[in-house]
KEVO-428401 format. One line per 3 residues: number of its first residue (from 1); their letters; for each residue x, z, y of N, C-alpha, C. Coordinates in nm, 3 decimals, padded with zeros to 5 digits. Layout:
NUM	A	X/Z/Y/X/Z/Y/X/Z/Y ~ ...
//
This chain:
1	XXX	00.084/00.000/-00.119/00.000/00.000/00.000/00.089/00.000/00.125 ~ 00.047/-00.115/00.216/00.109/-00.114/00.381/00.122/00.039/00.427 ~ 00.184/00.091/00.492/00.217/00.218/00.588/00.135/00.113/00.725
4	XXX	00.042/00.196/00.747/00.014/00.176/00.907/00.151/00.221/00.976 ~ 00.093/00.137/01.101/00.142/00.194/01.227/00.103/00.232/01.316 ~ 00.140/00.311/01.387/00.090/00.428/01.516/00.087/00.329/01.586
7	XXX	-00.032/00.349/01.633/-00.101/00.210/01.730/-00.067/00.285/01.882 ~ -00.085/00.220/01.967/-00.068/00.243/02.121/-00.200/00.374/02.173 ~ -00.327/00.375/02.097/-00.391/00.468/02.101/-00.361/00.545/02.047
10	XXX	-00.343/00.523/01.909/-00.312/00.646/01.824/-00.218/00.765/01.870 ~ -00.140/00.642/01.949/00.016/00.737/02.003/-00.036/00.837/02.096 ~ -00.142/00.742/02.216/-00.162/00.832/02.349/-00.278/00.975/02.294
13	XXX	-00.338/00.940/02.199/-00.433/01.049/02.150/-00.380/01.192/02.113 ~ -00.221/01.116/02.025/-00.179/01.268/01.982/-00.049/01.295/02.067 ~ -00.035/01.223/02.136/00.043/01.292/02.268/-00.035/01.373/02.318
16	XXX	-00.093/01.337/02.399/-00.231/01.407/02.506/-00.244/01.526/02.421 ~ -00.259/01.554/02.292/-00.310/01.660/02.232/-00.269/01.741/02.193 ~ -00.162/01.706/02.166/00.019/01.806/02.104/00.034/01.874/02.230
19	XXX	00.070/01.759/02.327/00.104/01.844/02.468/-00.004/01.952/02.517 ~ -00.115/01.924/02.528/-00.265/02.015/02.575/-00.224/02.169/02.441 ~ -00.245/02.108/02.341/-00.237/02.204/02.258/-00.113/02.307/02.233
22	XXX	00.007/02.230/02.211/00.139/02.365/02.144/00.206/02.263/02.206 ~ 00.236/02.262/02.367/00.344/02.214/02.465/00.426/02.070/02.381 ~ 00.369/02.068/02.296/00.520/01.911/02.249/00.545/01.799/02.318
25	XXX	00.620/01.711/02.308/00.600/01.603/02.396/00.672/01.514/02.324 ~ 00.599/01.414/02.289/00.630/01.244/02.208/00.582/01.126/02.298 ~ 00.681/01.139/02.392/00.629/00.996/02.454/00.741/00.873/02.421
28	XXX	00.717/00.736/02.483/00.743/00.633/02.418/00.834/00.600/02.367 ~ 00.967/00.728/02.414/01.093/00.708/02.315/01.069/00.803/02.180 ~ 00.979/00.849/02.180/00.997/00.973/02.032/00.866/00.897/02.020
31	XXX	00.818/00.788/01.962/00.675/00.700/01.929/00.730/00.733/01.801 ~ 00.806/00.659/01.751/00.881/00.605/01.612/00.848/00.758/01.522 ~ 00.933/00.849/01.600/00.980/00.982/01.519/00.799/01.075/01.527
34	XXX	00.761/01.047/01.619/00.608/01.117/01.594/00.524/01.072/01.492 ~ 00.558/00.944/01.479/00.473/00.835/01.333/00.541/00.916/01.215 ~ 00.674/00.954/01.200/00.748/00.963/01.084/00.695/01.100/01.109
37	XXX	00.684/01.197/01.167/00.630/01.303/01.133/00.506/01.308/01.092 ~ 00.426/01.231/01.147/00.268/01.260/01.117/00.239/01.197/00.975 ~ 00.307/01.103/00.947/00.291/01.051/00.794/00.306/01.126/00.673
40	XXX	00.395/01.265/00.647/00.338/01.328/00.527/00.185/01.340/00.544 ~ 00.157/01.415/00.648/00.044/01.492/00.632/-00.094/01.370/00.634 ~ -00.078/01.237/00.677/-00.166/01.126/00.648/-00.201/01.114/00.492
43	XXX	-00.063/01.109/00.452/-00.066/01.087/00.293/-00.125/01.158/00.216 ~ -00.088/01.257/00.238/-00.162/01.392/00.198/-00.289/01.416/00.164 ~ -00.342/01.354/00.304/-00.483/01.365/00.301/-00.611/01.237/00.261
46	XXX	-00.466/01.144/00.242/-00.581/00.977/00.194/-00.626/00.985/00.289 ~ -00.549/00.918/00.459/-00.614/00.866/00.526/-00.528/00.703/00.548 ~ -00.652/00.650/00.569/-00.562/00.517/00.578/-00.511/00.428/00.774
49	XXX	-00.555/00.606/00.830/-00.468/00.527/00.990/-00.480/00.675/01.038 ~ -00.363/00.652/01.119/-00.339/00.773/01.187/-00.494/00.827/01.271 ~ -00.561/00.769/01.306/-00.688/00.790/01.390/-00.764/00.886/01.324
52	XXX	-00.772/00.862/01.180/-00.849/00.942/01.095/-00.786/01.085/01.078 ~ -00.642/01.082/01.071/-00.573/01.258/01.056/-00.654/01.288/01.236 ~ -00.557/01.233/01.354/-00.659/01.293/01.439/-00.760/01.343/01.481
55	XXX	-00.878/01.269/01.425/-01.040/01.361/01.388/-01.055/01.467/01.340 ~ -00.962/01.475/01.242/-00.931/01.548/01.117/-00.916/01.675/01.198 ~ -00.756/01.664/01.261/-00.706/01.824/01.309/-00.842/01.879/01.416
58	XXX	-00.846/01.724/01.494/-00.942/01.776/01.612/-01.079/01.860/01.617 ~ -01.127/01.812/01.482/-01.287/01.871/01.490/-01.322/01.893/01.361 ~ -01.232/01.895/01.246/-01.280/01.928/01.090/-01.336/02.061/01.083
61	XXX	-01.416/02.135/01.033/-01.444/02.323/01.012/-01.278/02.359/00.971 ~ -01.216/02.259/00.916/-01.096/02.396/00.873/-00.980/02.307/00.907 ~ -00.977/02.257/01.065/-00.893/02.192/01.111/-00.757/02.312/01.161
64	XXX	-00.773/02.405/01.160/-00.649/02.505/01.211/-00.587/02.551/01.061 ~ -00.626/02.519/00.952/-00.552/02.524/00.872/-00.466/02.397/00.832 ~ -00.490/02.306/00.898/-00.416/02.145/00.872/-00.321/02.165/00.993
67	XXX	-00.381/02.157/01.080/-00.296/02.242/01.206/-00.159/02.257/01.177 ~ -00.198/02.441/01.086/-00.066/02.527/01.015/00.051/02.421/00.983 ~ -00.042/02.292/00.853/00.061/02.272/00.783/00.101/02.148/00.836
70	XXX	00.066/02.094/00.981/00.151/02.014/01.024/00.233/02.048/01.170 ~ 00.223/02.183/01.188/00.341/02.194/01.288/00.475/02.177/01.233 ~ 00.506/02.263/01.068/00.673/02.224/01.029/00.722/02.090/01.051
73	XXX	00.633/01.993/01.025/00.670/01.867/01.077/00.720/01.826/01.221 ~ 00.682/01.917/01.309/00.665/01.810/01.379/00.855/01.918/01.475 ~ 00.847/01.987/01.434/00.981/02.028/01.514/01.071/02.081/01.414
76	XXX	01.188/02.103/01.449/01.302/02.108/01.313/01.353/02.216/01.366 ~ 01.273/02.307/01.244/01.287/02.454/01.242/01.443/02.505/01.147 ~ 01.530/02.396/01.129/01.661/02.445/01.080/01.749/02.523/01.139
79	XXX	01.803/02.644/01.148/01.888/02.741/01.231/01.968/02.789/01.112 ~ 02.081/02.838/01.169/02.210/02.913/01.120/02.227/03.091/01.200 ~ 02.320/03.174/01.122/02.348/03.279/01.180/02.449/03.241/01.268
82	XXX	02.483/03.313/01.391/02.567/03.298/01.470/02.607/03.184/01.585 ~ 02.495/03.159/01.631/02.434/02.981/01.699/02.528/03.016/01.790 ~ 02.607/02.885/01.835/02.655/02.911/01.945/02.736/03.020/02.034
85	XXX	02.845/03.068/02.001/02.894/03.173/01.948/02.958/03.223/02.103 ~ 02.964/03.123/02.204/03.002/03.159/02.369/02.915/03.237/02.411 ~ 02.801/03.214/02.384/02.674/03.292/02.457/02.657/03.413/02.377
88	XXX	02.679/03.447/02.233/02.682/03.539/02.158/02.822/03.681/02.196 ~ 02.899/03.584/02.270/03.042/03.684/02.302/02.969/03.749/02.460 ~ 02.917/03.672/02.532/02.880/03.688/02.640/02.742/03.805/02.574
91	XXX	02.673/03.770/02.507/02.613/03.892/02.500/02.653/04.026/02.487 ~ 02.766/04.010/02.392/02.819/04.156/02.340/02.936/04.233/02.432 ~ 02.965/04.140/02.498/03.111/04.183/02.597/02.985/04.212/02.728
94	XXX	02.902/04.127/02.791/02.919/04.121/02.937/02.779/04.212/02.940 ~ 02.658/04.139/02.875/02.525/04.155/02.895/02.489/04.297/02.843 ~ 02.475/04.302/02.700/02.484/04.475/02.647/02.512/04.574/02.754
97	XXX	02.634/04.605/02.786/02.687/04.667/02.846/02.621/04.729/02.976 ~ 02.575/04.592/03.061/02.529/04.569/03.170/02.350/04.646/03.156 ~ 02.310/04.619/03.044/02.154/04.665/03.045/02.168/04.778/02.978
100	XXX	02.260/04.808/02.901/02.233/04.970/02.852/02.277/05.083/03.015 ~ 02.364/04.998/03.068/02.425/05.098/03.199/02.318/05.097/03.282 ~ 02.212/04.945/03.306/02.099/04.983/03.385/01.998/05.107/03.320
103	XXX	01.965/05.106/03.231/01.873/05.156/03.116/01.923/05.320/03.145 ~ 02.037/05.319/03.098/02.116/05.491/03.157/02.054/05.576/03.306 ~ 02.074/05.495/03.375/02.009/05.511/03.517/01.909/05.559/03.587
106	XXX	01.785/05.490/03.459/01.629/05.494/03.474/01.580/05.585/03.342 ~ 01.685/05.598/03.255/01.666/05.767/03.177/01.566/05.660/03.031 ~ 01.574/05.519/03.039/01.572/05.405/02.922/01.681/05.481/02.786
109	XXX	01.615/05.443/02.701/01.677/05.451/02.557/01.696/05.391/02.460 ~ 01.636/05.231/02.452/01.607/05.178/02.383/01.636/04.996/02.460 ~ 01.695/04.968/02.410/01.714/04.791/02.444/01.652/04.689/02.344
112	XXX	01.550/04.639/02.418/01.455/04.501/02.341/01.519/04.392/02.395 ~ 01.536/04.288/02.252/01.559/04.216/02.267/01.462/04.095/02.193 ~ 01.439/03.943/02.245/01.350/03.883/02.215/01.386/03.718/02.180
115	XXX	01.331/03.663/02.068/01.369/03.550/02.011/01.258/03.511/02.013 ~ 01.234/03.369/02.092/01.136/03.325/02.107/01.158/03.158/02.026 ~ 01.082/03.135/01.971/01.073/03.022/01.837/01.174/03.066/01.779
118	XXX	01.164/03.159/01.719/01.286/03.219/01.606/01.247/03.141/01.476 ~ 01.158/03.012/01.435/01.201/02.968/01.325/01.213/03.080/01.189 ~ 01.292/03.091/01.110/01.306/03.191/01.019/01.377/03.269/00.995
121	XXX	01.425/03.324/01.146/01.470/03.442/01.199/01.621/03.480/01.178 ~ 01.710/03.302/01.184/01.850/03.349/01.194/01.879/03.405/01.282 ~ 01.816/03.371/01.421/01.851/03.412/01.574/01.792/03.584/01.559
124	XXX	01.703/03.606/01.561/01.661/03.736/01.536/01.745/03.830/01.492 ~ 01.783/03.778/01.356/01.874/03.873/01.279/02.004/03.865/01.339 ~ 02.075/03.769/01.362/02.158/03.757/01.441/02.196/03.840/01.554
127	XXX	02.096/03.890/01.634/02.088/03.944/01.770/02.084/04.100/01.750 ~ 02.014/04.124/01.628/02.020/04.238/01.623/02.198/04.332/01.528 ~ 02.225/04.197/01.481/02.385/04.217/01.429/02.461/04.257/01.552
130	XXX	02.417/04.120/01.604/02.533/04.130/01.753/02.511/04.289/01.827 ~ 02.413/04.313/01.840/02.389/04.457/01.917/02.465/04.567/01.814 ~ 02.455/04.580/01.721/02.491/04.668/01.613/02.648/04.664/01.598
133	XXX	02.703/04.554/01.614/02.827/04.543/01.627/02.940/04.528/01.775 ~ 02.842/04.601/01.877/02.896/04.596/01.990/02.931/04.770/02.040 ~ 02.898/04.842/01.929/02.852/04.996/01.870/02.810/05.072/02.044
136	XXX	02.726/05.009/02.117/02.657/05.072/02.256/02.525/05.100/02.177 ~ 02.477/05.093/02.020/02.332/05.189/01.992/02.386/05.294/01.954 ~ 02.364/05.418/01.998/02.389/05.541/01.872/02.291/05.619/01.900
139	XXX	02.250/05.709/01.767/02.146/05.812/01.899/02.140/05.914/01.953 ~ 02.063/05.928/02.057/01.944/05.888/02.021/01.874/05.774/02.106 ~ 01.978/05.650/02.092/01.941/05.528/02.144/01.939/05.443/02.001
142	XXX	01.816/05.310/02.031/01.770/05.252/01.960/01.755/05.073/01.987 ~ 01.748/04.994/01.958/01.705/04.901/01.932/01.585/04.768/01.909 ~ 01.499/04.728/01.954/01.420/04.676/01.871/01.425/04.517/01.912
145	XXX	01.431/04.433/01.818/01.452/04.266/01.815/01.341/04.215/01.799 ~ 01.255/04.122/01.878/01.090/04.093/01.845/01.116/03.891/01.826 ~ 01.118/03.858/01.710/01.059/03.737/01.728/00.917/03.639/01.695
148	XXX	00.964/03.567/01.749/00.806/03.511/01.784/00.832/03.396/01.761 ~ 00.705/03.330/01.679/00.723/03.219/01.646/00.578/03.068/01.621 ~ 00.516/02.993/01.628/00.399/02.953/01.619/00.389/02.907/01.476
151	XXX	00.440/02.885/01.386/00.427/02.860/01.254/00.447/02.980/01.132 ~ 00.391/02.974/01.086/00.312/03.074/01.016/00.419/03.083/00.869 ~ 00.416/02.974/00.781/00.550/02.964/00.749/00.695/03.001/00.747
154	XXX	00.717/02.977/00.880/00.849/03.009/00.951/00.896/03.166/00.947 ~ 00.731/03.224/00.981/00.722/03.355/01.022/00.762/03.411/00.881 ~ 00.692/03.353/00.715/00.703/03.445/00.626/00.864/03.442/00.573
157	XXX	00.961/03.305/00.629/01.078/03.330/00.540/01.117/03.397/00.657 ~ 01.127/03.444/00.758/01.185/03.476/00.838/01.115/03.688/00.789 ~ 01.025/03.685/00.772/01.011/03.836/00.727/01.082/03.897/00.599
160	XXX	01.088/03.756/00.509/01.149/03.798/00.359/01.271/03.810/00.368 ~ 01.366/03.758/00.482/01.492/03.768/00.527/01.597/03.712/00.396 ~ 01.552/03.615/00.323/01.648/03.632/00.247/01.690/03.437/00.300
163	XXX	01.821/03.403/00.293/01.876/03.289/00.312/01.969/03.228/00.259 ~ 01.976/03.076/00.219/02.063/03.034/00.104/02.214/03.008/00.187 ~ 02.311/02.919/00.147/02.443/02.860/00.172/02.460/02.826/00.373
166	XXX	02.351/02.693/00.352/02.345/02.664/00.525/02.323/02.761/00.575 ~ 02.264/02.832/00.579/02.270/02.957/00.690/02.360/02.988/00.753 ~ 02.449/03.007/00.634/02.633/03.090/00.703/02.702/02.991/00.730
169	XXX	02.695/02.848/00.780/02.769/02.744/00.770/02.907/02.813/00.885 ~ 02.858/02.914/00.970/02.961/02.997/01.071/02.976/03.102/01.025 ~ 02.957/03.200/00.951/02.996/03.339/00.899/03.074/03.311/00.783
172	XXX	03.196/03.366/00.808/03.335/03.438/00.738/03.238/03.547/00.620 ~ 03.309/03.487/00.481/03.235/03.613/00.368/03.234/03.734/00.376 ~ 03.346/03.774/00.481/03.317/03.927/00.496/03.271/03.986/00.557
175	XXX	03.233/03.903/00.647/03.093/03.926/00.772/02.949/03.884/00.694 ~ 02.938/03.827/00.637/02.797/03.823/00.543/02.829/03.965/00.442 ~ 02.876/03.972/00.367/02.880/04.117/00.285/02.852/04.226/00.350
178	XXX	02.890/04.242/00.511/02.885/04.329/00.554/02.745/04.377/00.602 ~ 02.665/04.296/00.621/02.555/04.291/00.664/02.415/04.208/00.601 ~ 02.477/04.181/00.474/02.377/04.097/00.414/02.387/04.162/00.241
181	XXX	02.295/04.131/00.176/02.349/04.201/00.015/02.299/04.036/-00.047 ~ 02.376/04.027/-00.152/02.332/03.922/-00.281/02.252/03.931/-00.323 ~ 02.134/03.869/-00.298/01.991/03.823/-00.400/01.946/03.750/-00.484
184	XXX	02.088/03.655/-00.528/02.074/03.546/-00.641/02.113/03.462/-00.636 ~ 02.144/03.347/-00.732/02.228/03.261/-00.735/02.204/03.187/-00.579 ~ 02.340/03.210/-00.525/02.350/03.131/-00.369/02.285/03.212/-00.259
187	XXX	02.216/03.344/-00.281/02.093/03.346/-00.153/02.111/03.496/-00.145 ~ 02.128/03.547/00.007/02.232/03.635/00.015/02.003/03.724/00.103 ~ 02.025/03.857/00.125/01.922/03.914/00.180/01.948/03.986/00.331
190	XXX	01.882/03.995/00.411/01.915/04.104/00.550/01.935/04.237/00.508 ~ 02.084/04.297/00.540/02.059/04.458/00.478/01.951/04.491/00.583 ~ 01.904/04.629/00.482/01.737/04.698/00.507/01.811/04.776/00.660
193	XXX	01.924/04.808/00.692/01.932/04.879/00.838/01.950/04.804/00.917 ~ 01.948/04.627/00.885/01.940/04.552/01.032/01.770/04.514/01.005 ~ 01.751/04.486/00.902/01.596/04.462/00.857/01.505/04.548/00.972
196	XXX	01.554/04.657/00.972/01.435/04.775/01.041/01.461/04.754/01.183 ~ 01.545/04.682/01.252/01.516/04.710/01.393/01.438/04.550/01.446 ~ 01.405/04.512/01.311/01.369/04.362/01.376/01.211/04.326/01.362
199	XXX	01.112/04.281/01.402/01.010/04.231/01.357/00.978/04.121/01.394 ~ 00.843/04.050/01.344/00.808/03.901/01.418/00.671/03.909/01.426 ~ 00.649/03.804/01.527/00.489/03.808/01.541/00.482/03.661/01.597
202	XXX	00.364/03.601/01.576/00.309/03.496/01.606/00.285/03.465/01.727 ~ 00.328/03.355/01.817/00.317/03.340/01.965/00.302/03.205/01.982 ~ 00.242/03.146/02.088/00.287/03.024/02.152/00.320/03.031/02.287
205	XXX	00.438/02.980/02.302/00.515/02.955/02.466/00.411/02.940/02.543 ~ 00.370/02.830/02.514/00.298/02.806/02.643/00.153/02.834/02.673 ~ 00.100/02.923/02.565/-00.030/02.977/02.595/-00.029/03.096/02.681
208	XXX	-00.102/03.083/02.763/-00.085/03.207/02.895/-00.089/03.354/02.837 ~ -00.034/03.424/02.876/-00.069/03.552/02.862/00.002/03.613/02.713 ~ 00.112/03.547/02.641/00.112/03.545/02.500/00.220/03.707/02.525
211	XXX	00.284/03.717/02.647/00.389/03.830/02.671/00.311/03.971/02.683 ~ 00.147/03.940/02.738/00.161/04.085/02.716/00.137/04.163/02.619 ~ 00.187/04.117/02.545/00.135/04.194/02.370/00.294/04.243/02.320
214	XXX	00.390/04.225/02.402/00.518/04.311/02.442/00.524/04.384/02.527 ~ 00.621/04.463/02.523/00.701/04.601/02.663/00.776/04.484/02.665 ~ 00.808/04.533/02.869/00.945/04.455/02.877/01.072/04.451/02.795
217	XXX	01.060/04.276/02.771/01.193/04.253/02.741/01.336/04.294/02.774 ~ 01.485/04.282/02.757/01.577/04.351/02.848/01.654/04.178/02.782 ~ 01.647/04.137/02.686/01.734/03.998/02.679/01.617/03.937/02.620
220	XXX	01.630/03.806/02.648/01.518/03.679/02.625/01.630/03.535/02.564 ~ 01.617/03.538/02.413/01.679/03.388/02.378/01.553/03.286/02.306 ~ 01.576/03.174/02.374/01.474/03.034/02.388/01.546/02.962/02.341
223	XXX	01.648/02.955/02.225/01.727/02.816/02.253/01.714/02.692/02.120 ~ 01.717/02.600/02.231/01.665/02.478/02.135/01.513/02.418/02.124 ~ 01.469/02.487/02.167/01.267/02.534/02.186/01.228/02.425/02.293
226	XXX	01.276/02.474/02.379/01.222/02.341/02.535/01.239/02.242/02.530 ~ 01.363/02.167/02.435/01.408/02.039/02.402/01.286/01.932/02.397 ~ 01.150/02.005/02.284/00.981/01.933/02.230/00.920/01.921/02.330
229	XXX	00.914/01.978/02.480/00.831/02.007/02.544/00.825/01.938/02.688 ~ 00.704/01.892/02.741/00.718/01.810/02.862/00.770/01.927/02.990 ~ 00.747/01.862/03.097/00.823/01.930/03.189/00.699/02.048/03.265
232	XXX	00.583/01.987/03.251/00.481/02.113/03.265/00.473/02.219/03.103 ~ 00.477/02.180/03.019/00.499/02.324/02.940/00.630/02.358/02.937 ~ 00.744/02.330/03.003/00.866/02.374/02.985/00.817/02.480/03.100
235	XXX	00.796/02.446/03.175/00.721/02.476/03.355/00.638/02.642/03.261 ~ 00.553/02.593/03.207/00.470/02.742/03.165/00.545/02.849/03.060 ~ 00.631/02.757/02.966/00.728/02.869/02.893/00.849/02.967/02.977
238	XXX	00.873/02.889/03.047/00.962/02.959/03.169/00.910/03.107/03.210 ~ 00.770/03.034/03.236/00.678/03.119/03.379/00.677/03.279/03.285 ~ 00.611/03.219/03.125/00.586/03.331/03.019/00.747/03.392/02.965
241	XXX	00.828/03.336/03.010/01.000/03.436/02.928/00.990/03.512/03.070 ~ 00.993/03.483/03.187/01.028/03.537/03.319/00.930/03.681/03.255 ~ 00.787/03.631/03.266/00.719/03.775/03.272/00.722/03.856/03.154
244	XXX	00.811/03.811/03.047/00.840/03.873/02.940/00.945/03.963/02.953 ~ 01.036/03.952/03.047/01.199/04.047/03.118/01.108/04.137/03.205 ~ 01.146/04.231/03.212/01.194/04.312/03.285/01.261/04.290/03.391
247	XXX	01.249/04.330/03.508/01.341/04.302/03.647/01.476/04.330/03.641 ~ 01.558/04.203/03.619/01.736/04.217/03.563/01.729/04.167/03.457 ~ 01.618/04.178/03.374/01.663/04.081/03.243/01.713/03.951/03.241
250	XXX	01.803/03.955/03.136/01.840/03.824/03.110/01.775/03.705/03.040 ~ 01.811/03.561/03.075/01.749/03.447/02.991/01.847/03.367/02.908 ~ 01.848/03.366/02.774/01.958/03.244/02.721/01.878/03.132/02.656
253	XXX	01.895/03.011/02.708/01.839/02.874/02.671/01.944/02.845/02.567 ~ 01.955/02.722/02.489/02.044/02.624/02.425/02.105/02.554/02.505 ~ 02.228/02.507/02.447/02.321/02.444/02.594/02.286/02.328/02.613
256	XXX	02.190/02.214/02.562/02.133/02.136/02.562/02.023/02.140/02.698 ~ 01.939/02.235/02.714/01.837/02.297/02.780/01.847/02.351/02.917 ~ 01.813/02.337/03.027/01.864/02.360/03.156/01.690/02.404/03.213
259	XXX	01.710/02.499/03.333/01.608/02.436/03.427/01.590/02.360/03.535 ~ 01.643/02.323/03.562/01.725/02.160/03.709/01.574/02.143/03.699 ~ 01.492/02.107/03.626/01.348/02.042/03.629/01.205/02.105/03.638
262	XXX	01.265/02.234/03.678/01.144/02.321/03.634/01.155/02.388/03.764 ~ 01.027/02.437/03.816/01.004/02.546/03.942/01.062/02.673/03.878 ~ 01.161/02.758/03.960/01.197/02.896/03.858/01.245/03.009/03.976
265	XXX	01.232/03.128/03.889/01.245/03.225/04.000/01.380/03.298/03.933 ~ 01.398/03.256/03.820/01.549/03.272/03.720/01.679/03.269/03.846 ~ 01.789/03.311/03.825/01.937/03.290/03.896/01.992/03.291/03.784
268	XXX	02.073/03.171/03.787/02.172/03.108/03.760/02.273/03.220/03.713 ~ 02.367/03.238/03.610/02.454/03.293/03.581/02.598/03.178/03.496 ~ 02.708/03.135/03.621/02.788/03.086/03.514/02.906/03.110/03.516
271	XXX	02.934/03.089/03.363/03.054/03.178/03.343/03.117/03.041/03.212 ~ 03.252/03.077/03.210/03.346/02.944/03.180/03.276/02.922/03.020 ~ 03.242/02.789/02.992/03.165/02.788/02.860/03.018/02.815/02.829
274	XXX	02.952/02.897/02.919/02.834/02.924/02.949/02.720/02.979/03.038 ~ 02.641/02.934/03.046/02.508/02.932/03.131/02.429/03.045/03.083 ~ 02.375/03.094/03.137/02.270/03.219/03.135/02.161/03.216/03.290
277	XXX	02.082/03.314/03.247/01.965/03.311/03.380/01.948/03.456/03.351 ~ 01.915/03.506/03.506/01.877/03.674/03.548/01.755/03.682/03.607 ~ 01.660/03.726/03.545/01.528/03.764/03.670/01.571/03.854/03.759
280	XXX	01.553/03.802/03.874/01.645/03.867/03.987/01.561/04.091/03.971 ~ 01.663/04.143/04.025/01.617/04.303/04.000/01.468/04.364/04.082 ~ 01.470/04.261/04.169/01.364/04.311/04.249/01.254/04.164/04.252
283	X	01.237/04.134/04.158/01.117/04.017/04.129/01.043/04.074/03.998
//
C-alpha cells in the first residue's frame, strides 16, 4: 500500500493544533519530519490519510488517550546523565553556593531545584547528584529536585529510575557505582538516597498557571525543550520558568536555545563557555 502524503492542509491543520495545544512547532521546514512522526500512529490506527488521525485526536471520546501515545513521537525524549557538563560546573562551583548563601540570610533551609521536560529523568537525577556532590546539603538542610514532564510514559521510566548503557555515554564507572546500584544485565538503578530527594509530576510549559502547583523554585533547567516550540509558546514557557523562580533564581536553557526572540524579564549571565539567566532580586 502507497504511504500518503501530508497534504498542504493536512500540514496546516496539525500545525495550528500542536502549536494551540502542547506549544510544538512544524512549519514548512519540519513538513517532512512531522509526516514521519505522525505515521506510526496512522498505521496503527488503519487510517488511510493523515486527515483521518486528525479527527481522530481532535474529537474521538478517547482522543487524550491517542494524544498520550503520540506525543513520544513527536519530540526526542533521548537524554544522558551529565548533559553538558560547563553549565553543570557552573552550577556546583558558582550557583549552589550563591543560593544557599541567599537562603542563609532569609533563615531558608532547603534548595529546590527544577527540571522542566525532564524526559526520563537523566537531568533530574543528575541535578540532584550535582547538589549532593557539591557537599553545601547537610542537616538540617535539605534538598528537593521536581521534574516535570507532559508525557506520561516519560514520567514512568523516569520514576522507575532504572537506565541502560546510553545513559552514561559521559559517566566514568566509578561515578555510576557511586551513585547508581546494578539492576541487570546492562541496566544500572538511582541509589534510593538520591531517589528520595527527587520527584516528578506532569506539566505543560505552556499551559498557564502549570507553576503554581510548586514553592518557589531556587534553579530552573529547560534545556533542549524550546528548540519544538514557536516563538509565542517559547514567549509563554519563559513567562511560566520566570514565575516558577523565586526572586534571584536562576534559568539554564540548552546551548542551542537563547532568548534574543522572546520578550523577557530574565538577565543575562555570561561566563566563558556558558550562558545562564537570573530573575532579577527584586522582580
Amino acid at each position: 500500500m502507497t504511504r500518503p502524503e501530508l497534504s498542504d492542509r493536512e500540514h496546516r491543520l496539525f500545525n495550528e493544533w500542536l502549536s494551540e495545544e502542547f506549544g510544538l512547532s512544524f512549519g514548512p521546514a519540519r513538513r517532512d519530519i512531522l509526516r514521519a512522526r505522525l505515521e506510526p500512529r496512522r498505521v496503527a490506527l488503519g487510517f488511510d490519510t493523515f486527515e483521518q488521525l486528525y479527527l481522530h485526536l481532535k474529537f474521538h471520546p478517547d482522543r487524550k488517550v491517542e494524544q498520550t501515545r503520540l506525543l513520544p513521537h513527536l519530540t526526542n525524549n533521548e537524554s544522558y546523565f551529565f548533559r553538558e557538563s560547563a553549565q553543570l560546573d557552573e552550577l556546583r562551583h558558582v550557583v549552589l553556593p550563591t543560593v544557599k548563601a541567599v537562603l542563609e540570610q532569609a533563615g531558608g533551609q532547603e534548595i529546590r531545584l527544577l527540571s522542566g521536560g525532564c524526559a526520563a529523568g537523566e537531568e533530574a537525577y543528575t541535578l540532584a547528584i550535582i547538589v549532593r556532590q557539591s557537599g553545601l546539603i547537610r542537616p538540617p538542610w535539605s534538598v528537593q529536585v521536581t521534574g516535570m514532564d507532559l508525557d506520561p510514559d516519560a514520567l514512568g521510566r523516569a520514576r522507575a529510575a532504572q537506565y541502560g548503557p546510553n545513559a552514561f555515554r559521559r559517566v566514568e564507572d566509578d561515578l555510576r557505582s557511586r551513585y547508581f546500584d546494578a539492576s541487570g544485565p546492562m541496566a544500572w538503578t538511582v541509589k534510593p538516597a538520591i531517589r528520595s530527594t527527587v520527584r516528578f509530576a506532569s506539566a505543560n510549559l505552556v499551559s498557564p498557571g502549570w507553576w503554581r502547583s510548586l514553592p518557589p523554585q531556587d534553579v530552573a533547567f529547560c534545556r533542549n525543550v524550546l528548540i519544538y516550540f514557536d516563538d509565542q509558546s517559547v514567549a509563554r514557557a519563559i513567562d511560566g520558568l520566570y514565575q516558577s523562580l523565586r526572586p534571584g533564581g536562576f534559568l539554564f536553557l540548552g546551548h542551542a536555545e537563547s532568548l534574543s526572540r522572546v520578550p523577557t524579564r530574565f538577565v543575562p549571565v555570561r561566563k566563558p563557555g556558558v550562558i545562564y539567566y537570573q530573575r532579577p532580586r527584586d522582580g
